[in-house]
C-alpha positions in Angstrom: 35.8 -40.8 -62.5 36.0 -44.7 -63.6 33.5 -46.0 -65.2 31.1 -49.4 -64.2 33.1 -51.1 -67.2 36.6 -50.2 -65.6 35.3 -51.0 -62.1 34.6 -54.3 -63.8 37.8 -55.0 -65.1 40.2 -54.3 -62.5 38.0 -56.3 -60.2 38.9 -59.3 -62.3 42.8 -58.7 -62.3 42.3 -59.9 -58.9 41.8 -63.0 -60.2 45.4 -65.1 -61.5 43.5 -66.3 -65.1 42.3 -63.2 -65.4 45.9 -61.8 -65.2 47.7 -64.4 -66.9 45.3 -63.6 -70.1 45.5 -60.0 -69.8 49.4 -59.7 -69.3 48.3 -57.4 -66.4 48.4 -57.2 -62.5 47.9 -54.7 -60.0 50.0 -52.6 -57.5 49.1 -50.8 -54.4 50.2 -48.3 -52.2 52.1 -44.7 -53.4 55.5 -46.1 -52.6 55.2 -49.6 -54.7 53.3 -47.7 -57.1 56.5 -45.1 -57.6 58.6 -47.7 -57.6 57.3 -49.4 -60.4 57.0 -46.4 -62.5 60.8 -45.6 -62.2 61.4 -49.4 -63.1 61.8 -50.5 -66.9 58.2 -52.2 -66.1 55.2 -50.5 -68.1 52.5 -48.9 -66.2 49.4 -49.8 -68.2 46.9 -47.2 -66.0 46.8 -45.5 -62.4 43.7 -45.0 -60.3 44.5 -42.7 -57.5 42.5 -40.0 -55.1 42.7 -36.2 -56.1 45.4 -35.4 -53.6 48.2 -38.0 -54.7 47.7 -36.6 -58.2 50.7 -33.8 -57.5 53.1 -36.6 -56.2 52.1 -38.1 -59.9 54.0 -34.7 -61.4 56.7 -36.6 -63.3 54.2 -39.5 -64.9 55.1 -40.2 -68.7 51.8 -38.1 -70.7 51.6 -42.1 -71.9 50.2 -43.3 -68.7 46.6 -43.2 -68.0 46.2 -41.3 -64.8 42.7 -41.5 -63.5 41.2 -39.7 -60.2 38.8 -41.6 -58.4 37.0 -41.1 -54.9 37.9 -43.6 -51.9 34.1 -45.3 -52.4 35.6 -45.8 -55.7 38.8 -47.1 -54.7 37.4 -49.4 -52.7 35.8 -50.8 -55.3 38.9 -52.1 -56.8 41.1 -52.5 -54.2 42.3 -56.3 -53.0 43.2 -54.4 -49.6 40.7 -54.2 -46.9 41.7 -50.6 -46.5 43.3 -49.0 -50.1 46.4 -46.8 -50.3 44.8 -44.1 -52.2 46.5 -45.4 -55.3 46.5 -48.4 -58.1 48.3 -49.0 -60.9 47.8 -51.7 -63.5 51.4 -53.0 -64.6 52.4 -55.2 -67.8 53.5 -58.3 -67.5 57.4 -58.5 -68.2 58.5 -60.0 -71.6 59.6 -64.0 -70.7 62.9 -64.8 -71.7 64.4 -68.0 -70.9 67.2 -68.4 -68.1 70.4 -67.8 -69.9 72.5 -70.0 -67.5 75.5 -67.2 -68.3 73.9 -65.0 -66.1 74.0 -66.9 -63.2 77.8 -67.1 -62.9 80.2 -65.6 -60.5 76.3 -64.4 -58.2 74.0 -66.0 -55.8 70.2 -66.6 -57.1 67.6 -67.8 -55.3 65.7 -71.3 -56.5 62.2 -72.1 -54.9 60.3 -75.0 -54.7 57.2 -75.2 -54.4 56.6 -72.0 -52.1 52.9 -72.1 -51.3 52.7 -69.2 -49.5 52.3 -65.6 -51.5 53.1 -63.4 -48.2 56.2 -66.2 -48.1 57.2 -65.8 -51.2 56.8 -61.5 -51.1 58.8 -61.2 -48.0 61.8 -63.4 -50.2 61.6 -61.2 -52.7 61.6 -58.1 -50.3 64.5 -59.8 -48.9 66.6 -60.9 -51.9 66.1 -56.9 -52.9 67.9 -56.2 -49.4 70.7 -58.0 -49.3 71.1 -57.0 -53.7 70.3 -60.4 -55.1 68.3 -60.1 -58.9 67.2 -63.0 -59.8 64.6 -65.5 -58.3 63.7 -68.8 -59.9 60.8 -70.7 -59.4 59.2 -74.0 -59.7 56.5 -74.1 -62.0 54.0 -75.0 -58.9 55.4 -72.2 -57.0 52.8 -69.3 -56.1 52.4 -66.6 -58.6 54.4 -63.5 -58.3 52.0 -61.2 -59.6 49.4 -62.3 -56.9 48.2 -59.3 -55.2 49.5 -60.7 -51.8 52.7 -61.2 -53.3 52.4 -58.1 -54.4 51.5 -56.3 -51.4 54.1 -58.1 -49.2 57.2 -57.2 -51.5 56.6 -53.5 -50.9 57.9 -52.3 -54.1 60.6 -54.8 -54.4 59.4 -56.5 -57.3 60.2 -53.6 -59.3 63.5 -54.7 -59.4 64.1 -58.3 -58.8 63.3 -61.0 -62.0 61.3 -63.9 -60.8 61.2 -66.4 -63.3 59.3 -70.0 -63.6 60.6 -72.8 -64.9 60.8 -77.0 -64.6 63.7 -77.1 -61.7 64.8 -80.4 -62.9 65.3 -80.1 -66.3 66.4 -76.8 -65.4 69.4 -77.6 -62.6 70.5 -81.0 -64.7 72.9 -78.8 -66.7 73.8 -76.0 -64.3 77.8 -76.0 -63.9 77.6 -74.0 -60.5 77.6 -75.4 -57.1 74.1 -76.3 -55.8 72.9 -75.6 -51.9 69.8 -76.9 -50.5 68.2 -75.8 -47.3 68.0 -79.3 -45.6 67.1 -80.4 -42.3 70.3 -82.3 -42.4 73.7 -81.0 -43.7 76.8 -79.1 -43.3 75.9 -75.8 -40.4 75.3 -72.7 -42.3 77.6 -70.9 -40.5 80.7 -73.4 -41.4 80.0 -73.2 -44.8 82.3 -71.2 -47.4 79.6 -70.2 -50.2 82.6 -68.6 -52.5 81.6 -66.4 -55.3 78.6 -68.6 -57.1 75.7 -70.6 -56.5 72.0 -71.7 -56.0 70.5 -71.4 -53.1 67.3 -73.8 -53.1 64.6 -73.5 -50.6 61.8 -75.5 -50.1 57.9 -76.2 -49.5 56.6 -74.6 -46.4 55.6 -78.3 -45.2 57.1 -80.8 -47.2 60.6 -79.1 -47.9 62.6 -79.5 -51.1 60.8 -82.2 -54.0 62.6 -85.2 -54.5 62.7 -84.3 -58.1 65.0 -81.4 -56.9 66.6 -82.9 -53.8 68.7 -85.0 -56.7 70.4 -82.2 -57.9 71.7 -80.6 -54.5 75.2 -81.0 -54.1 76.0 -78.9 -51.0 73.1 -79.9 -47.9 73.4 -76.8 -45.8 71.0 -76.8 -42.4 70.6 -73.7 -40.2 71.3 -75.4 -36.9 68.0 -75.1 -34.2 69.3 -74.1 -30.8 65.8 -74.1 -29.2 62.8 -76.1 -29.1 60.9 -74.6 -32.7 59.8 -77.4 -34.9 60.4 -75.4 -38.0 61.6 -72.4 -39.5 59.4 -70.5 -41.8 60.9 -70.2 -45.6 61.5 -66.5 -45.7 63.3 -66.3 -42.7 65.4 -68.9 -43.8 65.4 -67.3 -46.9 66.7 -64.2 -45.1 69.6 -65.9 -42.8 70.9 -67.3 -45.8 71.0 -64.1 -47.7 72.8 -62.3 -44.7 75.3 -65.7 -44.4 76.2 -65.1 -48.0 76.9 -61.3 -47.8 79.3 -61.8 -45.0 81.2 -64.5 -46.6 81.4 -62.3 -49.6 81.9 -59.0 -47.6 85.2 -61.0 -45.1 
């Protein structure tokens, strides 16, 4: 059972002040929700129907494990049709970028991705191909948006996203800098070695020319049809794979 009050509160997670004051987001679905809970996040409460409860078996006695009905769960839900399960997850502790840690590994660097299902299918993707790390621009989409979320499919478990100002932030990175330019060298003449950045760009506008300063390597996926564009996360994605190979030959 879950009371009016509880109803209440969840129902305003899915809102990003709401979240950003509690330290709290939700998570949907029994395999994002399991995910999370064998993660080093903390699981803050679960809502879930009466016969997900035995898949629950292995739940810290910490966690507060609550069965509700489906009317109930519909309540809460941000999904048109619920999983049968929510969690509410802490907020990670922010820590600063320790530039150290981006050394001798590829990372990810977004600007100003718009999109949440874009920017959950990146994450998804980065999880794939074993990247850990995501940095974003500060006007980049939330990650704990329940879209995000949703579209990571447990993935953001396990990969950090952080936020930061990307131009104060890449003025004093040592490590070779690629941008995802309309113009450059072909993606698939390029030797990425063992480091780098790999930043990608507004759905509609592309890379800010705060940021564009900073990119030292232009790398363009060529277009060998008639598409205008190519949406960020795939882009994301062919990257991703063109890196693995190089790594992987």
């Amino acid at each position: 059972m879950i009371s009016k009050s509880q109803i209440s509160f969840v129902k305003s997670l899915h809102q990003k002040k709401i979240r950003k004051e509690y330290g709290l987001f939700i998570v949907e679905g029994i395999k994002s929700v399991t995910d999370f809970i064998h993660s080093d996040y903390t699981i803050d409460a679960i809502f879930c129907t009466a016969n997900l409860i035995p898949k629950l078996v292995n739940l810290s006695q910490k966690v507060k494990l609550n069965e509700i009905t489906d009317a109930e769960l519909k309540k809460i839900s941000t999904l048109s049709t619920p999983q049968q399960i929510l969690a509410i997850i802490k907020f990670p502790v922010e820590t600063s970028i320790n530039s150290e840690i981006l050394n001798n590994t590829f990372t990810i660097v977004l600007d100003g991705i718009q999109d949440p299902g874009n920017l959950g299918t990146i994450i998804r993707t980065a999880d794939w191909f074993g990247f850990k790390q995501i940095i974003c621009s500060e006007d980049t989409v939330e990650a704990y948006n329940p879209k995000t979320v949703q579209a990571t499919m447990g993935s953001l478990s396990r990969i950090k996203v952080s936020y930061t100002n990307l131009s104060a932030f890449l003025e004093y990175v040592k490590i070779p800098v690629y941008g995802a330019l309309l113009s450059g060298q072909s993606i698939y003449n390029t030797d990425f070695k063992n480091e780098g950045l790999i930043v990608l760009g507004n759905e509609g506008n592309g890379i800010s020319e705060a940021v564009l300063k900073y990119i030292k390597q232009p790398i363009t996926i060529p277009r060998f049809g008639a598409a205008e564009s190519l949406n960020v996360a795939i882009s994301a994605a062919i990257f991703c794979s063109e890196i693995k190979r190089n790594i992987l030959n």
